[in-house]
C-alpha positions as CSV (number, residue, x, y, z in Angstrom):
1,X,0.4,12.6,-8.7
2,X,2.7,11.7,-11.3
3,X,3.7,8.1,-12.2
4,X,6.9,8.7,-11.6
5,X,6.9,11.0,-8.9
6,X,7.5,10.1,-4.8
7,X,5.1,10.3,-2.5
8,X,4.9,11.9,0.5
9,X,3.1,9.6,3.4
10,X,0.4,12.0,3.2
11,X,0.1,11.5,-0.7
12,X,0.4,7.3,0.1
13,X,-2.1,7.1,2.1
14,X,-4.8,9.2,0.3
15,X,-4.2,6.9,-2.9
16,X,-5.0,4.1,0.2
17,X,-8.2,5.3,0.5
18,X,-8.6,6.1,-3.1
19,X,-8.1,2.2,-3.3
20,X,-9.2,1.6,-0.5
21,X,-11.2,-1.9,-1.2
22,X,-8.5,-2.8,-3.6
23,X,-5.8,-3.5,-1.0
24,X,-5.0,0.1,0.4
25,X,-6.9,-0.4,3.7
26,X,-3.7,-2.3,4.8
27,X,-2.1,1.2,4.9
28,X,-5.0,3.0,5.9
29,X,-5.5,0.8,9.1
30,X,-1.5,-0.5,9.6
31,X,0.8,2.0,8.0
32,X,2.3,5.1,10.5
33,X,4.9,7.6,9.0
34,X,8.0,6.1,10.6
35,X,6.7,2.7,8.7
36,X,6.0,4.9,5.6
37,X,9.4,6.4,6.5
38,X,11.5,3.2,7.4
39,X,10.0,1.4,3.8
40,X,11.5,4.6,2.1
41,X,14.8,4.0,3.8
42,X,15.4,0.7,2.9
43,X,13.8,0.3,-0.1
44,X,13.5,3.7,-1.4
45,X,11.2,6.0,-2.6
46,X,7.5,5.1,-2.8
47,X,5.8,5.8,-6.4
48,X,2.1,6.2,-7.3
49,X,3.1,2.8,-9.3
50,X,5.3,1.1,-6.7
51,X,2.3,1.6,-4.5
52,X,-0.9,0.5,-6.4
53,X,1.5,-2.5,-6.8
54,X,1.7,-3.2,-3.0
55,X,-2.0,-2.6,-2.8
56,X,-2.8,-5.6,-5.5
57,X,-0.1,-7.4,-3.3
58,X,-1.7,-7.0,0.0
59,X,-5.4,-7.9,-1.7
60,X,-4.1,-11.1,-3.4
61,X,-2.4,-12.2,0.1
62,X,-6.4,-11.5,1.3
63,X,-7.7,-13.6,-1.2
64,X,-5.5,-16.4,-0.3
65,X,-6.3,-16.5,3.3
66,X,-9.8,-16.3,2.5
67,X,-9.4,-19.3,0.4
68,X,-7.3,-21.2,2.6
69,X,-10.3,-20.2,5.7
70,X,-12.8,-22.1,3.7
71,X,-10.7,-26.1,4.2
């Protein structure tokens, strides 16, 4: 998979499970193709990058509700 290169849903979510305990088991357990395909519509197409970066996203929004659990 290049950097630059877009995914296909089945290329996404394999690097989900590649990173999987990194913030790609959002995907692995949420995402369906017409998600996969409704992100690429609005926002256009997903890249290797563009996607590790939503993976860090979704593991830092974990972090915060974990803290937030232990008031």
């Amino acid at each position: 998979m290049a950097r630059g290169k877009a995914l296909t849903y089945e290329e996404f979510v394999a690097l989900a499970k590649e990173n999987y305990n990194k913030g790609g088991d959002v995907v692995v357990e949420c995402w369906e193709r017409y998600e996969f395909d409704y992100y690429v519509k609005e926002f256009g197409p997903v890249t290797k990058t563009k996607a590790l970066q939503m993976f860090r996203l979704y593991k830092a929004r974990e972090r915060e509700q974990a803290a937030m659990a232990e008031w």
